[in-house]
C-alpha positions as a Markdown table, in Angstrom:
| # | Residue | x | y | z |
|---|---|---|---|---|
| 1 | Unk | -48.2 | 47.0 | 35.4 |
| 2 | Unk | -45.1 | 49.3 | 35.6 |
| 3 | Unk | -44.6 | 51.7 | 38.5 |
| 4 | Unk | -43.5 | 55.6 | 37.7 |
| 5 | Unk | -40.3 | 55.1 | 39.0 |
| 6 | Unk | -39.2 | 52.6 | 36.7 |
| 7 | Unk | -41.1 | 54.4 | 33.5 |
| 8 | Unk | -39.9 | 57.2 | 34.4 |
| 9 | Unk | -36.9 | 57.9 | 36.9 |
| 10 | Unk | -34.9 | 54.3 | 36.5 |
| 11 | Unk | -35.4 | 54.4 | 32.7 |
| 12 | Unk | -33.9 | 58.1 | 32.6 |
| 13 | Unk | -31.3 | 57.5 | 35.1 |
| 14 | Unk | -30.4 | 53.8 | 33.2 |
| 15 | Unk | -30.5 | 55.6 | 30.2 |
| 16 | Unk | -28.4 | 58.3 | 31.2 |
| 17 | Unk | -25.4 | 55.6 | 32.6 |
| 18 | Unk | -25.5 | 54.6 | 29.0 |
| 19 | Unk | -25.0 | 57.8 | 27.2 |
| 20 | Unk | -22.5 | 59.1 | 29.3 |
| 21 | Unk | -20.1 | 56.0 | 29.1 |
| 22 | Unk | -16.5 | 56.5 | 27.5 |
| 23 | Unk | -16.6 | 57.0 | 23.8 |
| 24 | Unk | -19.9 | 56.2 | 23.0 |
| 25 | Unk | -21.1 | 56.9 | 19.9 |
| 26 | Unk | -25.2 | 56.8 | 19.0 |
| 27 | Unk | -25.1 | 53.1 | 17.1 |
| 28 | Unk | -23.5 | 51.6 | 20.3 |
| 29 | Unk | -26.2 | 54.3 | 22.5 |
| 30 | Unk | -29.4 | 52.8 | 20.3 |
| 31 | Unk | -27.7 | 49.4 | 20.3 |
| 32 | Unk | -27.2 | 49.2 | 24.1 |
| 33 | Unk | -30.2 | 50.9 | 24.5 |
| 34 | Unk | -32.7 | 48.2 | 22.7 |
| 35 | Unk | -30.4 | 45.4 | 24.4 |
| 36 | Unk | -30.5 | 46.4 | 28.2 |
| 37 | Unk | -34.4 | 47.8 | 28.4 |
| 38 | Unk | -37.8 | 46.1 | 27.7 |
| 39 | Unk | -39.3 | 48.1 | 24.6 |
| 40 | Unk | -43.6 | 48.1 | 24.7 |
| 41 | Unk | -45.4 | 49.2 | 21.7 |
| 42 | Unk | -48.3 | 51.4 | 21.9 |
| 43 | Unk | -51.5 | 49.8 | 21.1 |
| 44 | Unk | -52.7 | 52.9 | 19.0 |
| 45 | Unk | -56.1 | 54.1 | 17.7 |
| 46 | Unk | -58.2 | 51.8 | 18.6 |
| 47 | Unk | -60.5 | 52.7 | 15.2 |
| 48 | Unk | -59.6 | 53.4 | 11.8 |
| 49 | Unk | -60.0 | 57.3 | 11.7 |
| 50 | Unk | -59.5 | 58.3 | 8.0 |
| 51 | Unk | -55.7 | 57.7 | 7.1 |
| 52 | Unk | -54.9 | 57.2 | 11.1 |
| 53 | Unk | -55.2 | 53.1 | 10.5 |
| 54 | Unk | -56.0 | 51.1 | 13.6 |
| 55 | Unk | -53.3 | 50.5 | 15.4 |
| 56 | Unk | -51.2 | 53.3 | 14.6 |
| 57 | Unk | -50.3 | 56.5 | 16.5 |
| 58 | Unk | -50.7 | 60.0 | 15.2 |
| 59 | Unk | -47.9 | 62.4 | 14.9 |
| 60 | Unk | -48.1 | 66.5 | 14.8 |
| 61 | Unk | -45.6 | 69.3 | 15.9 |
| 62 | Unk | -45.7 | 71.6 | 17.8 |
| 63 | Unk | -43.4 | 74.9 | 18.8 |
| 64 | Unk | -42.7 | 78.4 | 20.7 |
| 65 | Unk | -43.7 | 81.5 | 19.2 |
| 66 | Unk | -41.3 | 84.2 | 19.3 |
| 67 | Unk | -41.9 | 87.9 | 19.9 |
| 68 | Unk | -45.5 | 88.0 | 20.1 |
| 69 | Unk | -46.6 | 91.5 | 20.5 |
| 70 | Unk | -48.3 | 92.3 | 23.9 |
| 71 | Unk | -49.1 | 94.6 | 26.5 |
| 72 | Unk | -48.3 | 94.4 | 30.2 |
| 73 | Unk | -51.9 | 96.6 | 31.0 |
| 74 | Unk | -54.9 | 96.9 | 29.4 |
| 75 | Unk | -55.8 | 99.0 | 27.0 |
| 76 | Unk | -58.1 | 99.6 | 23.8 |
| 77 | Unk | -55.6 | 98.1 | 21.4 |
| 78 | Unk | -55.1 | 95.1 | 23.9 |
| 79 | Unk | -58.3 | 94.0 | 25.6 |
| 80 | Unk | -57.5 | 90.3 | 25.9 |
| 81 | Unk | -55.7 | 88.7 | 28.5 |
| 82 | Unk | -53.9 | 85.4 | 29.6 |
| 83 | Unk | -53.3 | 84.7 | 32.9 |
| 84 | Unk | -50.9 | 83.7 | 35.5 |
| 85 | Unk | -51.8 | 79.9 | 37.2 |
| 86 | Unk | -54.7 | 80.3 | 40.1 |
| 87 | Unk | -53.4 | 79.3 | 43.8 |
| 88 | Unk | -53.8 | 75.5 | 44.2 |
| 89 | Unk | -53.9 | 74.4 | 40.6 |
| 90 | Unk | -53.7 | 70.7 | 40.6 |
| 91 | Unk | -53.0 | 67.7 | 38.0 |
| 92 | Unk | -54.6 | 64.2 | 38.8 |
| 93 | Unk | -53.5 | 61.6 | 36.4 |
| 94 | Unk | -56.0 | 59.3 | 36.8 |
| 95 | Unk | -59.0 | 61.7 | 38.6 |
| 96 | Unk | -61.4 | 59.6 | 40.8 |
| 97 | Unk | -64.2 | 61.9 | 41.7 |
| 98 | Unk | -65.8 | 59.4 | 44.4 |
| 99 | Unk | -62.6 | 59.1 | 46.8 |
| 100 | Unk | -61.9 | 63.0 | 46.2 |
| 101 | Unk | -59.0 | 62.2 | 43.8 |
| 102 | Unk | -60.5 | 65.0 | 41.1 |
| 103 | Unk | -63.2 | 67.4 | 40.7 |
| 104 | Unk | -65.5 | 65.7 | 38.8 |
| 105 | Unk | -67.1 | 65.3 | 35.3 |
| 106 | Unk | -67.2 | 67.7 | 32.1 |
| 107 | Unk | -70.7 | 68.7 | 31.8 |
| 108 | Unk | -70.3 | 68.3 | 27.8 |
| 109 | Unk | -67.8 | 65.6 | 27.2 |
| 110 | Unk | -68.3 | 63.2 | 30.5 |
| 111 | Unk | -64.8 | 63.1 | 30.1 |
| 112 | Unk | -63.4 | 63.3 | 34.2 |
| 113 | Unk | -61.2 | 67.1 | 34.8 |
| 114 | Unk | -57.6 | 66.3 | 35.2 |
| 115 | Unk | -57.1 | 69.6 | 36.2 |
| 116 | Unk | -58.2 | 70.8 | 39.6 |
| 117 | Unk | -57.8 | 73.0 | 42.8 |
| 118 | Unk | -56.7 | 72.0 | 45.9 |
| 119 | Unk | -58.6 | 74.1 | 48.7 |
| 120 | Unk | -56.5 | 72.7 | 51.4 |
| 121 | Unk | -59.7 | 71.2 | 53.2 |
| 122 | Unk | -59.3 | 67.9 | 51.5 |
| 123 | Unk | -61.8 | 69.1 | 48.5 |
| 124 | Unk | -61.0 | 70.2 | 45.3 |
| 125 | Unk | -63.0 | 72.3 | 42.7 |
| 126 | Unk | -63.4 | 72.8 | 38.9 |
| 127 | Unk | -62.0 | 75.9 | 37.1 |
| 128 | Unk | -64.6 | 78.0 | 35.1 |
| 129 | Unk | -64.7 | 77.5 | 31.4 |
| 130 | Unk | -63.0 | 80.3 | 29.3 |
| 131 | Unk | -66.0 | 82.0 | 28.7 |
| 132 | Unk | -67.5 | 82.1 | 32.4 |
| 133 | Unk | -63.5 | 83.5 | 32.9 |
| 134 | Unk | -64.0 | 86.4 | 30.4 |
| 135 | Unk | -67.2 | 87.5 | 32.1 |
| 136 | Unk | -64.9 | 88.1 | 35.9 |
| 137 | Unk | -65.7 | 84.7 | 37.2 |
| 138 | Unk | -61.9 | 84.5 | 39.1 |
| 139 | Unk | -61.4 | 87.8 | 39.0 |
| 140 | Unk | -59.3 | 88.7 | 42.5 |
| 141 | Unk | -58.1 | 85.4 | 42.5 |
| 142 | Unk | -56.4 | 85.5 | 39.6 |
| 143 | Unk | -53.3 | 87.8 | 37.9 |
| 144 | Unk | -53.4 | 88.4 | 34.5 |
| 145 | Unk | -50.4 | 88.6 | 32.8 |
| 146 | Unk | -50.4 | 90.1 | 29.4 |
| 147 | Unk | -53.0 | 91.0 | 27.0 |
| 148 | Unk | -53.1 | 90.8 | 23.9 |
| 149 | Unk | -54.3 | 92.7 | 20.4 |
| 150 | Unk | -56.9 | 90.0 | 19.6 |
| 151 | Unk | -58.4 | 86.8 | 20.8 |
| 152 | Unk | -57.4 | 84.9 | 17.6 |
| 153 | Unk | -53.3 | 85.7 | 18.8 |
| 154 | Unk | -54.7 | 84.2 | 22.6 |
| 155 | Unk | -56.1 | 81.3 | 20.7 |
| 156 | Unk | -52.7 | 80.4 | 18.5 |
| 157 | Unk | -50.8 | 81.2 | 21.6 |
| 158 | Unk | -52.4 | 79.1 | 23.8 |
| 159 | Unk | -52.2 | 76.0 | 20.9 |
| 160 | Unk | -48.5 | 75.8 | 21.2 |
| 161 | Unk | -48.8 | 76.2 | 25.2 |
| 162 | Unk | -45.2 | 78.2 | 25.6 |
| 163 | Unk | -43.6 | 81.2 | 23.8 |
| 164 | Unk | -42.5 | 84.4 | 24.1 |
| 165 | Unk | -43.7 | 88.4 | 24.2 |
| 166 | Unk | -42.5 | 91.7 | 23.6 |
| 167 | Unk | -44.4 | 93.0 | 26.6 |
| 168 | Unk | -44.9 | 96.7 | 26.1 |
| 169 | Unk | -44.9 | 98.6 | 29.4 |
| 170 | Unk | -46.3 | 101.7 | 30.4 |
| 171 | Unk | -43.2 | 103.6 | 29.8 |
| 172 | Unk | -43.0 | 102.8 | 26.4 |
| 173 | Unk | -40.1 | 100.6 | 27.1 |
| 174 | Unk | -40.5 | 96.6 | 25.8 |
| 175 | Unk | -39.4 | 93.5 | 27.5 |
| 176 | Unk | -38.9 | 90.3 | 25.9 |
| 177 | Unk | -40.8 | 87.5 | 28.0 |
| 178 | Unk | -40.9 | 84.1 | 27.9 |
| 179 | Unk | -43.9 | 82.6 | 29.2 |
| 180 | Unk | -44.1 | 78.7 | 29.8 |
| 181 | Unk | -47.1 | 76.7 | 30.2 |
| 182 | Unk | -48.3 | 76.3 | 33.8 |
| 183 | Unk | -51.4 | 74.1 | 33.8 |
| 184 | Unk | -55.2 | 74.6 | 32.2 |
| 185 | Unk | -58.4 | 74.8 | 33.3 |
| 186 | Unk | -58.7 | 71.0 | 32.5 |
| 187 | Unk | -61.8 | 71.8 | 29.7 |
| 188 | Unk | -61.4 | 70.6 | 26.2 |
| 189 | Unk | -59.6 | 72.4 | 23.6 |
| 190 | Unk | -62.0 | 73.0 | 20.8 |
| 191 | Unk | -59.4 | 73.9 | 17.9 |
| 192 | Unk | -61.0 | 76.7 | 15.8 |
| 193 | Unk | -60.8 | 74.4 | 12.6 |
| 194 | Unk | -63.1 | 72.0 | 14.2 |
| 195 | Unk | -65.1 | 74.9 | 15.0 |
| 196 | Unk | -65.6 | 76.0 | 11.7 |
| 197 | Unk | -65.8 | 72.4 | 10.5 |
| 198 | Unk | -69.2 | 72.1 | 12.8 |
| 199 | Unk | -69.9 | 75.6 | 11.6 |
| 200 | Unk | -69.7 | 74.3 | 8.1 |
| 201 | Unk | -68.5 | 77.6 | 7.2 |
| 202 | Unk | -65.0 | 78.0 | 5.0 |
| 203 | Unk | -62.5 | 81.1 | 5.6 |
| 204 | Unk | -60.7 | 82.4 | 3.1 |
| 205 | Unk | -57.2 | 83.4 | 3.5 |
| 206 | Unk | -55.9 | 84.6 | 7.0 |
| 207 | Unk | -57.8 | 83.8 | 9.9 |
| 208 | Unk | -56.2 | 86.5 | 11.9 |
| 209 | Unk | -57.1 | 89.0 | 9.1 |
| 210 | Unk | -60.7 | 87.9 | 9.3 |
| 211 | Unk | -61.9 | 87.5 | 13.1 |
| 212 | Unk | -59.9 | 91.4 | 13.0 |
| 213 | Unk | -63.0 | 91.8 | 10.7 |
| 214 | Unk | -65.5 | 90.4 | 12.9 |
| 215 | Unk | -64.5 | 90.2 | 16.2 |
| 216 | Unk | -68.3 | 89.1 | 17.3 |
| 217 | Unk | -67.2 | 85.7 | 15.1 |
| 218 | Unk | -63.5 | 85.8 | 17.1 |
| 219 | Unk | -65.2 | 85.7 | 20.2 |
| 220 | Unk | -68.0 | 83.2 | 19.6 |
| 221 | Unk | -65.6 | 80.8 | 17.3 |
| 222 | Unk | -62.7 | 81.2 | 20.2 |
| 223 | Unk | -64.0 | 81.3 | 23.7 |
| 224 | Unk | -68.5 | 80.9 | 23.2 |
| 225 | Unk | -67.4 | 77.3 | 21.4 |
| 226 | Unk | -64.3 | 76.6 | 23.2 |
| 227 | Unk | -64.3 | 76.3 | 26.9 |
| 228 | Unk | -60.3 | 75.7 | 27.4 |
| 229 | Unk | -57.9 | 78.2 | 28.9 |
| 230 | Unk | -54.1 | 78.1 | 29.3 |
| 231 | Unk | -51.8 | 79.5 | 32.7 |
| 232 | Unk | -48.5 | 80.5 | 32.3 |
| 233 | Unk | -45.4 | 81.3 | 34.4 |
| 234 | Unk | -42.6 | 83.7 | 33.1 |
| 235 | Unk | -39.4 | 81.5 | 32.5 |
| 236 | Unk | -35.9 | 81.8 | 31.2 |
| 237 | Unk | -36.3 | 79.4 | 28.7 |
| 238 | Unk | -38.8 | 77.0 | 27.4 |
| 239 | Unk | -39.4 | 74.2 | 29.7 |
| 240 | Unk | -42.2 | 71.1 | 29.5 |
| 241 | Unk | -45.0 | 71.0 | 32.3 |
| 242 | Unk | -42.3 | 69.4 | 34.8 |
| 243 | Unk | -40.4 | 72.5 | 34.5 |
| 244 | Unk | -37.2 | 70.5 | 32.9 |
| 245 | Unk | -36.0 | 72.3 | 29.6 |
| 246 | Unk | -37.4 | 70.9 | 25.9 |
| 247 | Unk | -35.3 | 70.2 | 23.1 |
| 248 | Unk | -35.8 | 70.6 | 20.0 |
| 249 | Unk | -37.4 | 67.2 | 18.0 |
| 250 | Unk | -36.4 | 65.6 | 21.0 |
| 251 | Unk | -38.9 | 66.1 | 23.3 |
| 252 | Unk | -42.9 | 65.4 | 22.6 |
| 253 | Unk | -46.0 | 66.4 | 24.3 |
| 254 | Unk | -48.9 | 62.8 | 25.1 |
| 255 | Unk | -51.9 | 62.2 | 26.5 |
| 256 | Unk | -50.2 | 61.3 | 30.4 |
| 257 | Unk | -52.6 | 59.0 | 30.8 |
| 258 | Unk | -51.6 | 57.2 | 27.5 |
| 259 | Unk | -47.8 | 57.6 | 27.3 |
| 260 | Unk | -47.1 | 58.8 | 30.9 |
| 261 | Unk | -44.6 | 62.3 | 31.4 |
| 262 | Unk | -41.4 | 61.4 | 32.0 |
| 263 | Unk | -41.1 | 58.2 | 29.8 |
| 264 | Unk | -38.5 | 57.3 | 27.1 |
| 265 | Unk | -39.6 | 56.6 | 24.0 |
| 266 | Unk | -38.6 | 55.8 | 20.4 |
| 267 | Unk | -41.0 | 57.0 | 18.0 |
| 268 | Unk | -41.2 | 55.3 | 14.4 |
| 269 | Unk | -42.4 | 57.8 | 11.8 |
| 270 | Unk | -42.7 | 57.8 | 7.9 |
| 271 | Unk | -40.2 | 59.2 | 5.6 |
| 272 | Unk | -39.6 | 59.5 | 2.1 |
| 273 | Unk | -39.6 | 57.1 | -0.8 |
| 274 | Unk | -35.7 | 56.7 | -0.1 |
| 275 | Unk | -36.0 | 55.8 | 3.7 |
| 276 | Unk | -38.9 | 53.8 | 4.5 |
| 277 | Unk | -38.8 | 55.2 | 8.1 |
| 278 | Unk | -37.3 | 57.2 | 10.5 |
| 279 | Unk | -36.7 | 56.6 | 14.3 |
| 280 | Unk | -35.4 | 58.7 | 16.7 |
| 281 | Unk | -35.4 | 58.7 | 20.2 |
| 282 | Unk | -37.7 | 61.3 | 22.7 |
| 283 | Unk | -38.9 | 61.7 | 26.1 |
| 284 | Unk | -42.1 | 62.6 | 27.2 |
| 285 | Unk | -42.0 | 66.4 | 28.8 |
| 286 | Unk | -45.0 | 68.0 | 27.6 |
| 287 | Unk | -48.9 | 67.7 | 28.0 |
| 288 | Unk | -51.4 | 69.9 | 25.5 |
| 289 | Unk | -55.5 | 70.1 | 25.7 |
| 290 | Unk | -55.8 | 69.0 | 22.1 |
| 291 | Unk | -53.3 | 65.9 | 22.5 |
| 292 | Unk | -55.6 | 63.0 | 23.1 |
| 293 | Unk | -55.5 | 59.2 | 23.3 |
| 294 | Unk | -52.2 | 57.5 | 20.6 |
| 295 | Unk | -51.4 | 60.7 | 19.7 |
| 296 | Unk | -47.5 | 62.3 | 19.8 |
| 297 | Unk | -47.0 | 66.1 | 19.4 |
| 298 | Unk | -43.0 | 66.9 | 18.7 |
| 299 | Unk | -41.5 | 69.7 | 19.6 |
| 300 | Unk | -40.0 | 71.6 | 16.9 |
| 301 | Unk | -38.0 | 74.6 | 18.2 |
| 302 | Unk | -38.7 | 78.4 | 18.7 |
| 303 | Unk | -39.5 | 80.7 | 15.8 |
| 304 | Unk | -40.6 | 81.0 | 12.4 |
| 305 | Unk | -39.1 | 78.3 | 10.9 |
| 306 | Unk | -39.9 | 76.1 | 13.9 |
| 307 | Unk | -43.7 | 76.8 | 13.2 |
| 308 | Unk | -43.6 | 75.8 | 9.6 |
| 309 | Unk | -41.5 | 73.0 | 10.4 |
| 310 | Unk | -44.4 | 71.7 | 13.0 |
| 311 | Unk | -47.1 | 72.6 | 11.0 |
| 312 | Unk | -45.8 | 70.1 | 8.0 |
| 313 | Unk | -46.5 | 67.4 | 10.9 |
| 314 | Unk | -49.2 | 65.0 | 10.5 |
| 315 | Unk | -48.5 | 61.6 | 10.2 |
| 316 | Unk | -49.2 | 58.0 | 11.1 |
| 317 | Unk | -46.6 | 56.2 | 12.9 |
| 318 | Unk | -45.6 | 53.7 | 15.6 |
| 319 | Unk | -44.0 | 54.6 | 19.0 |
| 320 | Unk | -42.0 | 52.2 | 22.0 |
| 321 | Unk | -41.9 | 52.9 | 25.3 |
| 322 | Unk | -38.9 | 51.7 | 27.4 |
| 323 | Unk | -38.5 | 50.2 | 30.3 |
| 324 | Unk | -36.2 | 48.6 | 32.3 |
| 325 | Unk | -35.4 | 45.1 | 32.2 |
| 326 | Unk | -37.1 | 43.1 | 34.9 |
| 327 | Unk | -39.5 | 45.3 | 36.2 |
| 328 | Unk | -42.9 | 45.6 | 36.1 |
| 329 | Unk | -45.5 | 42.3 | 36.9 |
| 330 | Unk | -48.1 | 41.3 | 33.6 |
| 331 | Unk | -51.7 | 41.9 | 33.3 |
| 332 | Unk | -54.0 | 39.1 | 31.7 |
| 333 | Unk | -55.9 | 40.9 | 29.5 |
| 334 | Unk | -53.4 | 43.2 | 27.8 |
| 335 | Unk | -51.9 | 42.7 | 24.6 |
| 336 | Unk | -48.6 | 40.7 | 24.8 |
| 337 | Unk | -45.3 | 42.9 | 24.9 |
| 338 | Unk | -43.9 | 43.7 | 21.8 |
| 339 | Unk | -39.6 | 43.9 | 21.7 |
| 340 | Unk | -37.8 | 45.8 | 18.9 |
């Protein structure tokens, strides 16, 4: 058992000491680095899922759109909006429903809500799904704040969880927002291929194109079968959910209660036929809806090039989690520690 000061701020501020020594180069940083912290290994998937052996973690990307076009009203050409974080929006890590730690239980998955709000009486409540959103169930307690030309751009917007708009005003003037994410509604994030997938229905060529076709199909496919929403907050740059800036294939979005925010890890991913392998070093910054379990999103940058770059991710790999020597206390029925 490791408490989240030493996972999370000892281990940064260690790590930090480090790196900011006199002439130091990354082989002595890495070197240093492996020598002076305990390094735990990830357990994994716990099942063999296809190519995602047992025991391994899965690795996809992930990035910021840039220059999304959007509306700061609504209008005929842009119906759909995204909204601005309700008052009180909470994050339990570990929710616990009976001692009022939480706000209970998915009605679909089981799976307890993470993401809650705080009434200030002691109680907290569940957010509506998307759907019961879209039909005013927090309208007057929420602010929208942008719409959007269709529901399939809110769905790809709300998969990468920050980017940024050309938000066209009602002066005809256009501002260039960046909105970052600010929380969800704590529901799970039914990705529109594993929509189709239960569908069993096959789309050929551009989704965006089609649902534009049929925007009955956009609606059911992306809010009637997915019950997730994402809140933003306007930013200056793009920042993880503890409002610290992300860098570029340096920062990663987990599963907190797997890999916990805030934690320095080394991830070891496949490479080519030349080098086996290929570790770098990342810290946890970033959460997502669709990032469950031994699973490691990276973040890829800002833009068009960044989105192709993340969306060639999906692989099977290993990741370490450091911690600082001599703390923590061992559990007897966990795995034993595993040092590299």
């Amino acid at each position: 058992m490791v408490k989240n000061e030493d996972y999370c701020l000892n281990a940064n501020t260690e790590m930090l000491k480090i790196a900011s020594l006199p002439n130091m180069d990354y082989a002595t940083f890495v070197n240093r680095a492996a020598r002076e912290f305990d390094w735990y290994k990830s357990n994994g998937s716990q099942d063999n899922d296809g190519k995602f052996k047992r025991g391994t973690t899965r690795f996809t990307g992930y990035y910021s759109p840039t220059a999304v076009d959007a509306s700061a009203g609504p209008s005929d050409a842009y119906p759909y909006p995204i909204y601005a974080a309700p008052e009180g929006l909470t994050y339990f890590e570990n929710p616990k429903p009976e001692l009022g730690q939480g706000c209970g239980v998915d009605e679909v998955t089981k799976l307890p809500i993470h993401w809650c709000i705080n009434n200030k009486d002691g109680t907290f409540s569940a957010l509506p799904t998307r759907e019961q959103m879209a039909h005013g169930a927090l309208d007057g307690k929420i602010r929208k704040i942008a719409y959007f030309r269709s529901l399939y751009d809110v769905s790809n917007f709300m998969l990468e969880g920050a980017g940024s708009v050309n938000l066209r005003k009602k002066d005809g003037s256009i501002e260039s927002v960046v909105l970052n994410f600010a929380g969800t509604n704590g529901r799970h994030n039914n990705m529109i291929g594993d929509v189709l997938k239960c569908e069993n229905k096959q789309i050929k060529g551009s989704l965006a194109a089609y649902y534009a076709r049929h925007p009955d199909e956009a609606y059911r496919d992306t809010v009637h079968y997915n019950p997730s929403t994402v809140f933003y907050r306007p930013g200056v740059g793009y920042e993880g959910v503890d409002h610290i800036p992300v860098t570029p294939n340096a920062s990663i979005a987990t599963d907190p209660t797997s890999i916990p925010t805030g934690t320095i890890t080394l991830l070891n991913v496949p490479a080519t036929s030349v080098c086996k392998t290929v570790s770098s070093m990342a810290v946890a910054q970033d959460i997502g809806g669709r990032i469950k379990g031994p699973h490691i999103d990276v973040y890829t940058g800002a833009g068009p090039s960044a989105g192709t770059k993340a969306n060639s991710f999906n692989n099977l790999g290993f990741v370490f989690m450091a911690v600082p020597k001599g703390t923590g206390s061992p559990v007897s029925d966990c795995v034993s520690k595993s040092a590299n």
